[in-house]
C-alpha positions as CSV (number, residue, x, y, z in Angstrom):
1,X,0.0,0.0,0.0
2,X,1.4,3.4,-0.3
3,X,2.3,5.3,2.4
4,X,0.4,8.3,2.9
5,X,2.1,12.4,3.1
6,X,1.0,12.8,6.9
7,X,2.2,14.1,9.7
8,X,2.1,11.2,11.4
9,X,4.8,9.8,7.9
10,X,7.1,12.9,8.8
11,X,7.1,11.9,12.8
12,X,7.9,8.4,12.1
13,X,10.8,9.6,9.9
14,X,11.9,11.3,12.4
15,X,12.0,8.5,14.9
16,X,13.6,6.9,12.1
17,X,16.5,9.2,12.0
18,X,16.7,9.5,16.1
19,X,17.2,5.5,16.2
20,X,20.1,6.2,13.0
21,X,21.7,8.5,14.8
22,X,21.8,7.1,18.3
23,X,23.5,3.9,16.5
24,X,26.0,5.9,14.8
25,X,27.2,7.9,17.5
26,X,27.2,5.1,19.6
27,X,29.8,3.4,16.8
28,X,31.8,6.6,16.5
29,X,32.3,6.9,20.3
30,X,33.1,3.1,20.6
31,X,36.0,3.5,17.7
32,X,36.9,6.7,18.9
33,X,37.7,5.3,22.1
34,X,39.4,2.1,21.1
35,X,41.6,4.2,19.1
36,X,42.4,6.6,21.9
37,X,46.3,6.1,23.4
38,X,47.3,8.0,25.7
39,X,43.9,10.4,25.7
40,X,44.6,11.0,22.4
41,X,44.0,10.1,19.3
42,X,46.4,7.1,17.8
43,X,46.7,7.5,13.7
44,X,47.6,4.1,13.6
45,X,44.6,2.6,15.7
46,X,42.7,4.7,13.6
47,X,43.8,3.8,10.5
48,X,43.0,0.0,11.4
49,X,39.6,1.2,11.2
50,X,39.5,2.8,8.0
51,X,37.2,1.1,6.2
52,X,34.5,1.1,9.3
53,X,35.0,4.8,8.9
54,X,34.5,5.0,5.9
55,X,31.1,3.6,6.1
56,X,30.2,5.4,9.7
57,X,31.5,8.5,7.6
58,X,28.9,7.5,4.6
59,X,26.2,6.6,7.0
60,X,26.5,9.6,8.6
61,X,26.2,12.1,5.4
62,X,22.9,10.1,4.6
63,X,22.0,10.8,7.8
64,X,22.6,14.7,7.4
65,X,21.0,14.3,4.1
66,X,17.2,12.5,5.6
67,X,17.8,15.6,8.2
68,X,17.7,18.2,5.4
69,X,15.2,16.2,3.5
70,X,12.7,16.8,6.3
71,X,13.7,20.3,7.3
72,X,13.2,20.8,3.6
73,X,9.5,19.5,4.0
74,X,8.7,21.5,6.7
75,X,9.6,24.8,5.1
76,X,7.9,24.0,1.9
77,X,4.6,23.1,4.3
78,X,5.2,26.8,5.5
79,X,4.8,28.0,2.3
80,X,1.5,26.2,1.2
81,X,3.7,23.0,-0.1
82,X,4.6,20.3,1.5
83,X,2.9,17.1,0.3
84,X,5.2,16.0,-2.4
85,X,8.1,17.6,0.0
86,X,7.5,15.1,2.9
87,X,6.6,12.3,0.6
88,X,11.0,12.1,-0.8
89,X,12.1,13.0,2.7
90,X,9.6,9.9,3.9
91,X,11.0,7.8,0.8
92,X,14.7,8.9,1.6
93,X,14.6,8.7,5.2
94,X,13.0,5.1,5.2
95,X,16.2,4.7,2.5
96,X,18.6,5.9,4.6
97,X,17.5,3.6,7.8
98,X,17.8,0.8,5.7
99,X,20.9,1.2,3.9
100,X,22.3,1.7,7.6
101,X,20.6,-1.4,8.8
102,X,22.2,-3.2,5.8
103,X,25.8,-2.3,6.4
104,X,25.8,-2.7,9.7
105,X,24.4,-5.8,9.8
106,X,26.8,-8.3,8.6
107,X,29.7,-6.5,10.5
108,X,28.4,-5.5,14.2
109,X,31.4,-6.2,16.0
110,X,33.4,-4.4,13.2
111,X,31.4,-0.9,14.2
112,X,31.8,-1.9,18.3
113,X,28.3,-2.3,18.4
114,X,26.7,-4.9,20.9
115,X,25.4,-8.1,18.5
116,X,21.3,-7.2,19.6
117,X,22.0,-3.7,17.7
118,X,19.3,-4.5,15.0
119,X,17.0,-5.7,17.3
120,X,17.5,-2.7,20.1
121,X,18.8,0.2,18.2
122,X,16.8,-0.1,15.2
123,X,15.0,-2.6,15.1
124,X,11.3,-0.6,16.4
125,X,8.3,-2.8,14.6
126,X,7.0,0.5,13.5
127,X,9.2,2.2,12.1
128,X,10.6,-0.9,9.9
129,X,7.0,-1.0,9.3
130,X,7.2,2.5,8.0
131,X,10.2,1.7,6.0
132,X,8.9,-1.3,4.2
133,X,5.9,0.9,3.1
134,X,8.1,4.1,1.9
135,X,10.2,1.3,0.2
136,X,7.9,-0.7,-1.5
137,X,7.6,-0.3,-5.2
138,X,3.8,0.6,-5.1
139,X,4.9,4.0,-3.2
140,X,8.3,4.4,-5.1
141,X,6.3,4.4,-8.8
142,X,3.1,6.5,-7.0
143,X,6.1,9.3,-5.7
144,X,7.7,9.4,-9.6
145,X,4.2,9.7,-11.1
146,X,3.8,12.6,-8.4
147,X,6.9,14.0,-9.9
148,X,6.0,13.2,-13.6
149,X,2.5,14.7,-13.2
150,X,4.2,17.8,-11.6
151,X,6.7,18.0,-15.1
152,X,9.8,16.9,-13.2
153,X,9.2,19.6,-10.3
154,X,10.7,18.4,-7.3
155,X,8.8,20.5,-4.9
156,X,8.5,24.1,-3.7
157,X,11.7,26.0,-3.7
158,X,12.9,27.7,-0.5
159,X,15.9,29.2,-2.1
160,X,15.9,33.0,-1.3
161,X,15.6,35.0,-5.0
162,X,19.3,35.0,-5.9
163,X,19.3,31.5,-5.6
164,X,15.9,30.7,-7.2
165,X,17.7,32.8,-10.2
166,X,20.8,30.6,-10.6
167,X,18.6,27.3,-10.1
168,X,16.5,28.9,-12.9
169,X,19.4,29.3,-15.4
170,X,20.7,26.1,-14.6
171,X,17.8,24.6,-15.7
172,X,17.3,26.8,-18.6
173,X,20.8,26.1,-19.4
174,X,19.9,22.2,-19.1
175,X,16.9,22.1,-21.4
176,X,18.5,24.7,-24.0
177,X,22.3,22.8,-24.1
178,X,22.1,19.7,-22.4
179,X,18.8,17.8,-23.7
180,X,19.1,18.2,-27.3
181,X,23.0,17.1,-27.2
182,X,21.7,13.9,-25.1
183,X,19.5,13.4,-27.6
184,X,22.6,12.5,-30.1
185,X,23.7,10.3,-27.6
């Protein structure tokens, strides 16, 4: 079933991202401490945990990104939007949970997190009940016909008018240059 634009999609997004970020830090904190020598950081030790940093790093930026997805909702709602706004930041945040879920999972004790992480930290029945339905194709397809119907318009823009300008020429600059030599292609 799709999911529906509601308040009550936006809160449980939210919780979504609280649960993401509770994990994360905890992982962070856990490497930052094993790689502390002398109260300080160790290069070394921390270079032995590259590639879990790496992906903490990764996780983190989606993180920041479902953040701003949902901040971005909320001003376009202020503005008279706000439908189509929270519907992506619903569909990204429920990405973004999962995609953590997934690379955490095989590699627990890797991120210093305690082996019941999926089950305590995010493992909630209702928000990965939330995140299969802003996952599932039905709501996926329904969001991109939103976005069709709406000629490729991602939303309201909250850019201030200088901004709105350059976004404008961009995408003048896109249809006029861009399209007709990717047409060629």
């Amino acid at each position: 079933m799709s999911a529906s634009p509601s308040k009550a999609n936006t809160a449980t997004a939210e919780q979504a991202i609280a649960a993401a970020r509770a994990v994360i830090n905890q992982s962070l904190a856990n490497i930052r401490q094993g790689c502390l020598q002398d109260g300080r950081v160790n290069a070394d030790l921390l270079e032995q945990q590259q590639w879990v940093s790496f992906d903490l790093a990764r996780s983190a930026a989606e993180l920041a990104a479902a953040e701003h997805t949902l901040e971005y909702a909320s001003q376009a709602a202020e503005t008279g939007g706000g439908e189509l706004e929270a519907r992506i930041a619903c569909a990204y945040s429920a990405e973004m949970f999962s995609n953590l879920r997934a690379r955490l999972a095989p590699r627990l004790a890797d991120f210093q997190l305690a082996s019941d992480t999926l089950e305590t930290g995010l493992g909630d029945k209702e928000i990965l009940a939330w995140v299969a339905g802003q996952s599932s194709v039905e709501n996926i397809v329904a969001l991109g016909d939103s976005i069709r119907s709406g000629d490729g318009r991602l939303g309201a823009s909250v850019l201030d008018q200088e901004h709105q300008f350059m976004a404008e020429t961009f995408g003048r600059f896109a249809i006029d240059v861009v399209d007709p030599l990717a047409e060629h292609i």
